[in-house]
MISE-210797 format. One record per residue: residue number from 1; x, y negated, z of N, C-alpha, C, CB in turn; residue in one letter. Coordinates in steps of 0.2 Angstrom, whole numbers. Each point is the difference from the previous one (the first is absolute). Glycine has a CB too. Example, Ala and Ser with C-alpha at 12.3 -4.5 7.8 and 13.67 -1.06 7.14 Angstrom:
<atoms>
   k   n_x   n_y   n_z  ca_x  ca_y  ca_z   c_x   c_y   c_z  cb_x  cb_y  cb_z r
   1    66    28    39    -4    -6     0     4    -6     0    -9     6     6 a
   2     7   -11   -10     4    -6     1    -4    -5     3     6     3   -10 s
</atoms>
This chain:
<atoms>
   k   n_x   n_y   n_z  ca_x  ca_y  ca_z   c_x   c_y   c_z  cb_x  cb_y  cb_z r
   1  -224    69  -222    -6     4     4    -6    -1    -4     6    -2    11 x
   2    -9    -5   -11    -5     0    -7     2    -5    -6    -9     2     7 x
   3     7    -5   -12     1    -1    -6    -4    -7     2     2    13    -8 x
   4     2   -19     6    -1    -7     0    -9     0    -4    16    -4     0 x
   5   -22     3     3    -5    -3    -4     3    -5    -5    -8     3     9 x
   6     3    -4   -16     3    -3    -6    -3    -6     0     1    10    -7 x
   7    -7   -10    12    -3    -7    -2     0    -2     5    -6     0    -9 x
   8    12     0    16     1    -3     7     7    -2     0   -10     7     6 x
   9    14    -4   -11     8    -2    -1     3    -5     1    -2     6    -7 x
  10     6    -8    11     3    -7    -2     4     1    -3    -2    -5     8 x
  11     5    -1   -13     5     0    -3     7     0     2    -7    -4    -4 x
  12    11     8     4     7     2     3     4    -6     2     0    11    -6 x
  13     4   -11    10     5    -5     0     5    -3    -6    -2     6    12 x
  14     4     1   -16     5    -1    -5    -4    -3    -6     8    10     4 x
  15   -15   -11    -5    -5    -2    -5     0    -8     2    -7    12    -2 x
  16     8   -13     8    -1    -7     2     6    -5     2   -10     6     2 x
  17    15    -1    -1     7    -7     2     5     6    -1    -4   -10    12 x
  18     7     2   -17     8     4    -4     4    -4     3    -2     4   -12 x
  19    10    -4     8     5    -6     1     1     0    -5     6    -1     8 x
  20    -6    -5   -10     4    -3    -7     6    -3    -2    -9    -2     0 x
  21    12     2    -7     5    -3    -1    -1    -6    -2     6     9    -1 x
  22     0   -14    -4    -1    -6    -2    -2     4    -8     9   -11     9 x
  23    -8    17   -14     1     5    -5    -7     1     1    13     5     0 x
  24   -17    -4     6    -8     3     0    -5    -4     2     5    10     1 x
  25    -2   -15     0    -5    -7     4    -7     1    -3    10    -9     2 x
  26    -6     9   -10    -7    -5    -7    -7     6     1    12    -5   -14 x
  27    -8    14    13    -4     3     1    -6     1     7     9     2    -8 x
  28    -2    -5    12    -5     6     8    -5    -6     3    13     9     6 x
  29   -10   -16    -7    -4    -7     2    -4    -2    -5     9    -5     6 x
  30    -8     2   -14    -1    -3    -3    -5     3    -2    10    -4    -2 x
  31    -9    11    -1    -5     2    -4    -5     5     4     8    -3   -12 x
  32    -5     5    17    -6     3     6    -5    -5     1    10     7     8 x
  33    -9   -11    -7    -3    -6     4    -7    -1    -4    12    -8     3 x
  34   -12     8    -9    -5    -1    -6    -7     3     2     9     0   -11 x
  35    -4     6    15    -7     7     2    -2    -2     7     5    13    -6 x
  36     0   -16    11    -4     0     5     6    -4     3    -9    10     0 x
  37     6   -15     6     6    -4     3     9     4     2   -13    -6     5 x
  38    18     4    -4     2     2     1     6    -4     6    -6     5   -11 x
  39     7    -4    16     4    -1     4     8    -1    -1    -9     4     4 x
  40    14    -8    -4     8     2     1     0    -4     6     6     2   -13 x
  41    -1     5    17     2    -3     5     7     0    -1   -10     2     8 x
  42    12   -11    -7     9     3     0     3    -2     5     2    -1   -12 x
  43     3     6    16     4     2     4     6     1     0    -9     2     2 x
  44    14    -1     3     7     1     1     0     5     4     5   -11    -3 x
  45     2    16     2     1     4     6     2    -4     8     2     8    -9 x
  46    -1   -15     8     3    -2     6    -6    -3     3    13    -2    -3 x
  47   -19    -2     0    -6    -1     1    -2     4     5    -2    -3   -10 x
  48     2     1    19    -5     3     5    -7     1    -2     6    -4     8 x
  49    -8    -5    -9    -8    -2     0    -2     5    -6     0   -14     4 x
  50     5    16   -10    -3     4    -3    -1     9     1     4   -11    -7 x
  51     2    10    12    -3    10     1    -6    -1     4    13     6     2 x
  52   -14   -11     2    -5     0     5    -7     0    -3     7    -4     7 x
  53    -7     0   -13    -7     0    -6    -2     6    -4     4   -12    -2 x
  54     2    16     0     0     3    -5    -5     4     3    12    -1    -6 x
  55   -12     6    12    -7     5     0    -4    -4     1     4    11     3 x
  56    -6   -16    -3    -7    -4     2    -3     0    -5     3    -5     7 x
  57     0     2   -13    -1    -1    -7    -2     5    -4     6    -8     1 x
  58    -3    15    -1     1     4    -2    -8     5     2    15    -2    -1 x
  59   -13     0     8   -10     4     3    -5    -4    -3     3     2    13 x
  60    -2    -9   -11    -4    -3    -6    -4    -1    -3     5    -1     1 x
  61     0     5    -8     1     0    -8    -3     6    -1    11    -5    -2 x
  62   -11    11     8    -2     7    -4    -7    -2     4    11    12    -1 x
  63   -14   -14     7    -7    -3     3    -4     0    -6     4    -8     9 x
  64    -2     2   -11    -3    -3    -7    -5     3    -6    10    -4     2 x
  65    -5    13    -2    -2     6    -3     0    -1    -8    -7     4    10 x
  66    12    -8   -12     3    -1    -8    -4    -6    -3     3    14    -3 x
  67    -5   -18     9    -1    -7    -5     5    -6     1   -12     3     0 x
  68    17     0     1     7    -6     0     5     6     1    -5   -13     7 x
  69    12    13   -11     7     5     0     3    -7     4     2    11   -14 x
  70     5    -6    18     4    -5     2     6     5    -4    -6    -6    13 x
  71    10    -1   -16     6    -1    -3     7    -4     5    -9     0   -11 x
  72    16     5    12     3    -1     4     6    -2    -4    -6     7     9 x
  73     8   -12    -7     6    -3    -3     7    -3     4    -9    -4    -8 x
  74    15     9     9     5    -2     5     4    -7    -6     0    15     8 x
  75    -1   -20    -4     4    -6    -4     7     2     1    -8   -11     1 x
  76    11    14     4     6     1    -1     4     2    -5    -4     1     8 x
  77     0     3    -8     1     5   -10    -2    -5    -6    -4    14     4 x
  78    -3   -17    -3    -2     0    -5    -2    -8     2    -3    15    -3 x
  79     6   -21     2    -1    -7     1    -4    -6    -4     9     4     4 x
  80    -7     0    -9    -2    -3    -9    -8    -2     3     8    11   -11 x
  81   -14   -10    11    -6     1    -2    -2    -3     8     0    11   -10 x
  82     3   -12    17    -3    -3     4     5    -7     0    -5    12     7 x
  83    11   -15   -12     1    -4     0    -5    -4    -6    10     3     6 x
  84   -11     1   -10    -5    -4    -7    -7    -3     4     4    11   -12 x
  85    -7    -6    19    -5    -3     1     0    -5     7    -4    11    -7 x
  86    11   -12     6     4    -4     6    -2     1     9     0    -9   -11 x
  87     2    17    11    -2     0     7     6    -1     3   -10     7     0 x
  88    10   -10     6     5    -2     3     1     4     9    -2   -12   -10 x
  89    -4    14    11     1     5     9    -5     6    -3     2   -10    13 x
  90     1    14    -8    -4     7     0    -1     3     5     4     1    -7 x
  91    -9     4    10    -3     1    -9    -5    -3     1     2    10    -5 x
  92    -3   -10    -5    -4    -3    -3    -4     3    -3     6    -6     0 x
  93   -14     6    -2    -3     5    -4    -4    -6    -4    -2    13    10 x
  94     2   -11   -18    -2    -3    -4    -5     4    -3    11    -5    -2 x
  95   -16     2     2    -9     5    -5     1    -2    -6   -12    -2     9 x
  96    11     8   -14     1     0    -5    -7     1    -4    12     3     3 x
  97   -16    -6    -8    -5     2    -1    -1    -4    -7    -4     4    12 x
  98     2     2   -17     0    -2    -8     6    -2    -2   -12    -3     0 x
  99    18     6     3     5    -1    -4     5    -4     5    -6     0   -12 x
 100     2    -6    15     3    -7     2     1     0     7    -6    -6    -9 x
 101    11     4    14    -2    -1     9    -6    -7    -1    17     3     7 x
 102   -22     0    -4    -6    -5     4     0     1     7    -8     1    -8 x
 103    14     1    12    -1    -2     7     6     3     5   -14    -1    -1 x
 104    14    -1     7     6     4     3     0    -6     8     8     7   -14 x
 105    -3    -3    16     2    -2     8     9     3     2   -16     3     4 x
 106    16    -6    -1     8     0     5    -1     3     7     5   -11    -5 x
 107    -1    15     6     1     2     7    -4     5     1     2   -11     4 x
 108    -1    13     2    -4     8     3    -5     0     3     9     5     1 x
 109   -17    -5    -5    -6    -2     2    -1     5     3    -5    -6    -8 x
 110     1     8    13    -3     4     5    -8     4    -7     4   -10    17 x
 111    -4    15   -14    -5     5    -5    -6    -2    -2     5     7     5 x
 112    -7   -11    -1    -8    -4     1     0    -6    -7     0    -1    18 x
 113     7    -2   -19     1    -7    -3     1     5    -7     6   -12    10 x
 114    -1    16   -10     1     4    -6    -6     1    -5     9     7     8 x
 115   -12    -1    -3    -7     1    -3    -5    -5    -1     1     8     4 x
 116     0   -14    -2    -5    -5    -1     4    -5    -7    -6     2    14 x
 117    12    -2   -16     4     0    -5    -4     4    -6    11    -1     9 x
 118   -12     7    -9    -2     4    -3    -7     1    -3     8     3     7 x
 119   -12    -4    -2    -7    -2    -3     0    -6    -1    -6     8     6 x
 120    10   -13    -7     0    -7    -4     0     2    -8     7    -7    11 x
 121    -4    12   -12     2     1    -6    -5     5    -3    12    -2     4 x
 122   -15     9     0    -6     4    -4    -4    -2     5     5    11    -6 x
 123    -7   -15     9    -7     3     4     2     5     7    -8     0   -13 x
 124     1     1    18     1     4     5     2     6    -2    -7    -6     8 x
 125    12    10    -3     3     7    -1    -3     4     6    11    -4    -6 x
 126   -12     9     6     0     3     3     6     7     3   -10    -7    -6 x
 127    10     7    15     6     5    -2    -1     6    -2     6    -6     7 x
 128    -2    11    -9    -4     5    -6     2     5     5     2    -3   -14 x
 129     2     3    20     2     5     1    -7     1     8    15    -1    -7 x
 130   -16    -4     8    -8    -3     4    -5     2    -1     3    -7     1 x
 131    -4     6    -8    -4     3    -4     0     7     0    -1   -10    -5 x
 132     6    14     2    -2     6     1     0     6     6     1    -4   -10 x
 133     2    -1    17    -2     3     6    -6    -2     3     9     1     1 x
 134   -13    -5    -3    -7     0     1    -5     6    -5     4   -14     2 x
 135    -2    14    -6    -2     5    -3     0     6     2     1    -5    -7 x
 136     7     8     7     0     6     7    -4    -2     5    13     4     0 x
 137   -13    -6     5    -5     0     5    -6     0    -3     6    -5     7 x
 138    -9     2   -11    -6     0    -3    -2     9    -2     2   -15    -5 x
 139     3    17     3    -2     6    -2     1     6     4     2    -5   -10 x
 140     0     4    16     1     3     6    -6     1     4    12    -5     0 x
 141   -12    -2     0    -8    -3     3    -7     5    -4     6   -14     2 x
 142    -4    16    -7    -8     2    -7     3     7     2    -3   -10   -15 x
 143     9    12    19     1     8    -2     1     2    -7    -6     2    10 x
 144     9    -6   -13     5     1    -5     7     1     1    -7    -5    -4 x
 145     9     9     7     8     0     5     6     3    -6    -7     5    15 x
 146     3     0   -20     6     1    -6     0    -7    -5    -3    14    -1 x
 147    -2   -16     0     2    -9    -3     5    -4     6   -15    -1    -6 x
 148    14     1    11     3    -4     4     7     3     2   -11    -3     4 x
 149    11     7    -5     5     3     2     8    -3    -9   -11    13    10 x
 150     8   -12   -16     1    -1    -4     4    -8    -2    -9    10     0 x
 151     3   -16     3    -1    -6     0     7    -3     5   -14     2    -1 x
 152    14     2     7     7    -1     6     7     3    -3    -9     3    10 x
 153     8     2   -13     6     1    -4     2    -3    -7    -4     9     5 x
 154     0   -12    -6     0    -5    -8     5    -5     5   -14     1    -9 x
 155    11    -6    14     4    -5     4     7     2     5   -13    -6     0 x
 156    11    12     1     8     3     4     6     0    -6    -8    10     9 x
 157     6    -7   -18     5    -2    -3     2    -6    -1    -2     8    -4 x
 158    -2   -14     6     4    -4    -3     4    -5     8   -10     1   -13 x
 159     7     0    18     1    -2     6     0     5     5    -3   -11    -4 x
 160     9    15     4     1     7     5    -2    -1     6    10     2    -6 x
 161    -8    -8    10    -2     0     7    -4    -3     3     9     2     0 x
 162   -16    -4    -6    -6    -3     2    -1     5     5    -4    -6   -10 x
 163     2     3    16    -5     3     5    -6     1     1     6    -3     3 x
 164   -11    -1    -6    -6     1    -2    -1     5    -6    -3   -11     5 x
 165     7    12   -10     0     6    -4     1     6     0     1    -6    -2 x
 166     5     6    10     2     7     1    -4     1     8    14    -1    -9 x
 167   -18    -3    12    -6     4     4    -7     1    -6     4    -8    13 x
 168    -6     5   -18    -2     1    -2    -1     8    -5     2   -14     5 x
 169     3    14    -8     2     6    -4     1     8     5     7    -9    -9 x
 170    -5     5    17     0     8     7    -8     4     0     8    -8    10 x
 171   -11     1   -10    -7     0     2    -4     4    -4     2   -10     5 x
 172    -1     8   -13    -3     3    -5     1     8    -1     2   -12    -6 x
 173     6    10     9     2     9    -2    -5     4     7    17    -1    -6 x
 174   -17     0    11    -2     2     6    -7     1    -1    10    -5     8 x
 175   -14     1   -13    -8     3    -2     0     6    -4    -5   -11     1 x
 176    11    11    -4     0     4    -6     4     5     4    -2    -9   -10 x
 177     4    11    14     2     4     5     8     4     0   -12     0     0 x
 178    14    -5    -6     7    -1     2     5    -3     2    -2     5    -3 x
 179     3     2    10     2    -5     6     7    -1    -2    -9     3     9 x
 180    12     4   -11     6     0     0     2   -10    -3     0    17    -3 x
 181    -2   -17    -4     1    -3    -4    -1    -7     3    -2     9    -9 x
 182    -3    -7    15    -2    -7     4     8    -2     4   -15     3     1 x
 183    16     2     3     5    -1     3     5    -3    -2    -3     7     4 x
 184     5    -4    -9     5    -2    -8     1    -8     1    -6    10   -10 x
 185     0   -12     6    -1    -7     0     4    -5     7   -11     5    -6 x
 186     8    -3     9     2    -3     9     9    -4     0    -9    14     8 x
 187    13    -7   -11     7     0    -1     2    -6    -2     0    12    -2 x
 188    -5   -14    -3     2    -6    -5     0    -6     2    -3     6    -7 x
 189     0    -8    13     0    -6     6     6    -2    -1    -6     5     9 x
 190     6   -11    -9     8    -2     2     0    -1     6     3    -6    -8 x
 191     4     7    12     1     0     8    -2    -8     2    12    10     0 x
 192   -10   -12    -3    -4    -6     4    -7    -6    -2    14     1     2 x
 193   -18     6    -6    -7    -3     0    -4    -1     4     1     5    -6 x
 194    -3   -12     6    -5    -3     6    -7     5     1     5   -12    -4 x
 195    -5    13    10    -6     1     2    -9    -1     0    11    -1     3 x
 196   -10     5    -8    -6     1    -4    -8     1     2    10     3    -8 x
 197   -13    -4    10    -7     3     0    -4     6    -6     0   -13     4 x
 198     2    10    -9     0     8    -4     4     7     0    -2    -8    -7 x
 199     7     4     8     5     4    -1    -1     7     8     9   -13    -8 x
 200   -11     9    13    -1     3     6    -7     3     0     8    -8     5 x
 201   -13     7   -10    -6     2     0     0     7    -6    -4   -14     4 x
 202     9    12    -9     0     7    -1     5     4     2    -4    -4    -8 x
 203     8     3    12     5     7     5    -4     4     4     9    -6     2 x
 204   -14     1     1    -7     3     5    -3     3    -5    -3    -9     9 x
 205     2     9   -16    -5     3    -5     4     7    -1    -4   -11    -7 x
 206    10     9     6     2     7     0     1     4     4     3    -4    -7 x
 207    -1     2    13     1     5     8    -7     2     2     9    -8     5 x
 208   -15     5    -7    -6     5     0    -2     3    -3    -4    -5     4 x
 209     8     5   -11    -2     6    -8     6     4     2    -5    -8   -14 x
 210    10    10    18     5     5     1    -3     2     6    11    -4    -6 x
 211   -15     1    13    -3     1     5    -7     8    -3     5   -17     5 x
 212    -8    14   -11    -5     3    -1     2     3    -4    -8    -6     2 x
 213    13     7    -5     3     8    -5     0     4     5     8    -4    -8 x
 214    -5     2    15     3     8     3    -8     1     2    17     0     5 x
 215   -23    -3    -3    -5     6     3    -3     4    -5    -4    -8     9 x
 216    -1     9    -6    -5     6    -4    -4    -4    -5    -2     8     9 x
 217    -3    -1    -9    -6    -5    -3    -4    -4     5    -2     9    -9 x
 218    -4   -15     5    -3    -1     4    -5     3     4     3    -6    -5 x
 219    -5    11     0    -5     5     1     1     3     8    -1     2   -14 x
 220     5    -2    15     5     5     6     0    -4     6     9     6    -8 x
 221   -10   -12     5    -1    -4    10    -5    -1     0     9    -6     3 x
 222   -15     4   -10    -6     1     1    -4     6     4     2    -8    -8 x
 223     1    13     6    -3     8     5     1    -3     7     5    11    -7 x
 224     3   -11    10     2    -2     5    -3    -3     5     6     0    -7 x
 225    -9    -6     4    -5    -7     2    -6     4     1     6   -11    -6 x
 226    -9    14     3    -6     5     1    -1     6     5     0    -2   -11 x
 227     7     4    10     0     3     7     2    -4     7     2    10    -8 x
 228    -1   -16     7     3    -4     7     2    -7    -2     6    11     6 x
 229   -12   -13    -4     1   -12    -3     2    -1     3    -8    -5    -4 x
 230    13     6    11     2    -1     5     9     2    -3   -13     1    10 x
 231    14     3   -15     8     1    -3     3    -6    -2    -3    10    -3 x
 232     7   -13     7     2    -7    -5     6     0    -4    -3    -7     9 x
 233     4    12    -7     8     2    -5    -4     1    -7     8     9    10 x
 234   -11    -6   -12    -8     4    -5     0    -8    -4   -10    10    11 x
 235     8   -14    -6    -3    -5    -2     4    -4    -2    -7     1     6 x
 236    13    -3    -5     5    -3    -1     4     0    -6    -1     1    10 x
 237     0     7   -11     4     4    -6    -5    -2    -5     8    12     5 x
 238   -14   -11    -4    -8    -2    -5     2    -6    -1   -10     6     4 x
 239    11   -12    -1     0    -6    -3     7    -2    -4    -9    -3     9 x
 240    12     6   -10     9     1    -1    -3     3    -9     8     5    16 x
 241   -12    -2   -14    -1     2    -7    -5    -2    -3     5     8     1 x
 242   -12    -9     2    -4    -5    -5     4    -9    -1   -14     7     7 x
 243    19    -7    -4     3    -7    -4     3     0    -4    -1    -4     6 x
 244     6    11    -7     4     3    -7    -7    -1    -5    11    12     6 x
 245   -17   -10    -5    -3     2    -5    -6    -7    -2     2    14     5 x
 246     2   -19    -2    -1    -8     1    -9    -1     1    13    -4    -8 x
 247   -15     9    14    -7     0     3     3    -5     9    -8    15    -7 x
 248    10   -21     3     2    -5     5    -5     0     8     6    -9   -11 x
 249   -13     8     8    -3    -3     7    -1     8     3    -7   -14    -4 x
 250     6    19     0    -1     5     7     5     1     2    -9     5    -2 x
 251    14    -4     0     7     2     3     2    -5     5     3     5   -11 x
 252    -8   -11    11     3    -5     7    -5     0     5     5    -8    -8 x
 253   -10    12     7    -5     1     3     1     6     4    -6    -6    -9 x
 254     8    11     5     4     5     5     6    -1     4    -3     6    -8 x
 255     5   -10     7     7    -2     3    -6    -5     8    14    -3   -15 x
 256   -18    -3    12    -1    -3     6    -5     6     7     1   -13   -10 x
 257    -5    15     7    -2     8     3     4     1     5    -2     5   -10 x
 258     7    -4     8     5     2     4     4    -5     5    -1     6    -9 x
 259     2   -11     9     0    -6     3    -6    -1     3     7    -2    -6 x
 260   -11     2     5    -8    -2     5     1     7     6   -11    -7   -12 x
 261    13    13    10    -1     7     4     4    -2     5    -2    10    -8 x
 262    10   -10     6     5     1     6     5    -6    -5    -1    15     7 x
 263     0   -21    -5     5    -7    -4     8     3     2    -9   -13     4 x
 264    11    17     0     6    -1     3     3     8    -3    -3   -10    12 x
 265     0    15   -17     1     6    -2     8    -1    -3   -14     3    -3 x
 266    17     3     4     7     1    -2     4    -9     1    -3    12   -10 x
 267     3   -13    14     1    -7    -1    -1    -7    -4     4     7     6 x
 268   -11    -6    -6    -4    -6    -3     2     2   -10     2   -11    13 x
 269     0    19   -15     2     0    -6    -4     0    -5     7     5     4 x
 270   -17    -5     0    -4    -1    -7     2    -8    -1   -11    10     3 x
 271    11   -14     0     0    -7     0     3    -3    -5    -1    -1    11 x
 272    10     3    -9     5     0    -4     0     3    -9     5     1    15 x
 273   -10     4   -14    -1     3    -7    -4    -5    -4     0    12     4 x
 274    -6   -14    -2    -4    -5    -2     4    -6    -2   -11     4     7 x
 275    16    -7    -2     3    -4    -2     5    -1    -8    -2     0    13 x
 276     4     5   -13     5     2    -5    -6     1    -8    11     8    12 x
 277   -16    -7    -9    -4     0    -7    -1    -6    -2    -6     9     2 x
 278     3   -13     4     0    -8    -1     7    -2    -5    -5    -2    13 x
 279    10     1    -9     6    -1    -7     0     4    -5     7    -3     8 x
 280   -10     9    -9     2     3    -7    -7    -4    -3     8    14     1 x
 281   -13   -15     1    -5    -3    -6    -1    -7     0    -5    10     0 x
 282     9   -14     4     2    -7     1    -3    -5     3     3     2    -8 x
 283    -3    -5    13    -4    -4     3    -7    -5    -1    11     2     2 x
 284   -11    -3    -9    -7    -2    -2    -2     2    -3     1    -8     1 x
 285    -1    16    -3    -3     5    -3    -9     1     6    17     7    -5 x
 286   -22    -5     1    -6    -1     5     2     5     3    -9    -6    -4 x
 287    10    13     3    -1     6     4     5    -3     7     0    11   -12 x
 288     6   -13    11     6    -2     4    -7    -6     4    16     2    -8 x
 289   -17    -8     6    -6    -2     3    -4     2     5     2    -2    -8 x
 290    -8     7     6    -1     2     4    -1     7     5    -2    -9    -6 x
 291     8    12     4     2     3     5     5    -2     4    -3     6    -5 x
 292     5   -11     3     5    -6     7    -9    -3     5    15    -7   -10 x
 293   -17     5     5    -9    -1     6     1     2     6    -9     2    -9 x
 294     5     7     5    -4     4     5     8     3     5   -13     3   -10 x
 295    21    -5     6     3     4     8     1    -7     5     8    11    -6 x
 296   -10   -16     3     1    -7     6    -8     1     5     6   -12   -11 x
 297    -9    14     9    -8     1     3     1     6     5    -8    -2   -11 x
 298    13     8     8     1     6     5     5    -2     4    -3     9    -7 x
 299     8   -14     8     7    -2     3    -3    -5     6     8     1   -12 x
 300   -14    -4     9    -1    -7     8    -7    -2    -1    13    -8     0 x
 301   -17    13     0    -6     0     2     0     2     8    -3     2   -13 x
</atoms>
């Protein structure tokens, strides 16, 4: 859908963790290592503690964003090189650096100990894929939504069912006004994705950018409203589309209007509308702020 930005890229997974034999050790450990640390983790297929480590280490490894490779060694096959460096349980991960092992551990460290494994060796890491969802949002936030949109796609190739990347990339498309493409996105959820705050904040984004496709112009309820400030339907559809056109506070302003005239109109549906803007533009967003204020002031005063 867009094209990976060049200088927000992470480094792919197949750039960063291979398997090795005892025939490619010298190359893929030995003389990798000279350029930058190098991990082996060696493991067996009958090893639990090692299926249970492997994606931990592996998330790890790509985090890092290519300042450490992990190198995977099944001793089953391949024994030679984890008896020379006399490991005896698994797994085991050996740090390889300028040629030589300078460190390593046993057993299956929790993700916290790994990474901190890690920056013993280069210094603090940052995780890359963190980093550049911070940037989407940051550029979402500036109304940069074709950058952002870009940024979310760059981290969706490398980690399909990030959830903050794929509310992220909805949202971008939905300023940029496609929705189709927004909807699209949605699909790519995994069924048993946790319950997101973004993720729920851009469905509301988009259910008011398909909400404001089907009215008119705005021009057309502003007549309306001129001929009758007492039309709430008018009013309702006006604030429906000054928030497509992201004129947040008067479009909440029309909505409370409407709530202060008759609170209980089509049953209470201006309220319910203002709420749903709340979630699309997020809870500590100031517009959401203070137009939660002034509807707490019109609710129990």
């Amino acid at each position: 859908m867009f094209g990976q930005p060049s200088e927000t890229t992470a480094p792919s997974a197949n750039a960063l963790i291979k398997d090795t034999t005892t025939a490619t050790f010298r190359d893929d450990v030995v003389a990798e290592s000279t350029r930058q640390p190098v991990l082996v983790d060696f493991w067996a297929p009958w090893c639990e503690p090692c299926k249970q480590m492997t994606p931990v280490i592996e998330k790890t490894v790509l985090a890092a964003g290519g300042k450490v490779k992990l190198v995977k060694m099944n001793i089953e096959d391949h024994p030679q090189i984890a008896g020379q460096l006399g490991i005896k349980s698994i797994p085991a991960v050996v740090a390889f650096q300028n040629g030589r092992p300078v460190d390593g551990f046993v057993g299956a460290l929790p993700e916290s100990e790994i990474k901190g494994f890690i920056e013993r060796l280069v210094g603090p890491v940052e995780n890359e894929v963190d980093v550049l969802l911070a940037q989407g949002e940051s550029a979402l936030d500036e109304n940069r939504a074709e950058e952002a949109a870009e940024i979310f796609s760059a981290v969706l190739q490398t980690e399909p069912a990030n959830v903050g990347a794929i509310a992220g990339l909805a949202r971008a498309l939905v300023a940029l006004g496609q929705l189709d493409d927004a909807k699209a996105v949605f699909e790519s959820l995994p069924v048993d994705a946790p319950v997101d705050a973004k993720v729920q904040a851009a469905r509301a984004a988009l259910d008011l950018a398909l909400q404001a496709a089907s009215l008119g112009d705005v021009g057309e309820f502003e007549r309306a409203l001129a001929a009758n400030a007492e039309d709430h339907q008018a009013r309702f559809d006006y604030a429906v589309a000054l928030n497509a056109r992201g004129e947040r506070q008067p479009a909440a302003d029309a909505l409370l209007y409407i709530i202060k005239k008759k609170k209980d109109w089509e049953d209470g549906k201006a309220r319910q509308q203002l709420l749903q803007f709340f979630e699309a533009w997020g809870p500590i967003d100031q517009d959401t702020i203070d137009a939660r204020r002034k509807l707490s002031t019109l609710l129990f005063s």
